[in-house]
C-alpha positions, 0 to 999 in steps of 0.5 A: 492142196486143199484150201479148206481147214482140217477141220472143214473136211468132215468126220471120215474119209471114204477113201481110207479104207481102200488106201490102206487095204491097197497098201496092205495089199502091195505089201502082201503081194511083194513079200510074195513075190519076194518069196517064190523065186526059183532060183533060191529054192526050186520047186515045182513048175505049178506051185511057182506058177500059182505064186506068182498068179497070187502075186501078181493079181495082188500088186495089180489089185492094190495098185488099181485100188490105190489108183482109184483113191488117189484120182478120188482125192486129187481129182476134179471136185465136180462142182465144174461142168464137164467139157462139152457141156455147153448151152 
């Protein structure tokens, strides 16, 4: 939780392009998924292998991306000194 007011924070995010582009991806990525299953509609061997490539390297990057922005927002602001630093 920030203690700043809202209006401390500045003018934009940096993180929330790539929040919502991760999310776009999961999305995608999911309905995907959510599509090629074989059981409902079989189809060839290399078309379900290349879907499910697709899908999955699209969950995989949106969960990364959106990994990556929530350690930037709830991650340590830097102002403390890292551990083993010590003079």
């Amino acid at each position: 939780m920030s203690a700043k007011p809202y209006e401390a924070h500045g003018d934009s995010d940096a993180t929330a392009v790539p929040a919502a582009a991760s999310l776009a991806f999961l999305a995608v990525g999911g309905w995907l998924l959510s599509t090629t299953r074989p059981w409902q509609k079989p189809g060839h061997p290399i078309t379900l292998a290349l879907e499910w490539t697709v899908s999955g390297a699209l969950l995989l990057s949106g969960l990364v991306l959106l990994a990556r922005c929530v350690r930037t927002v709830h991650g340590p602001d830097g102002a403390e000194e890292p551990a083993g630093a010590e003079n």
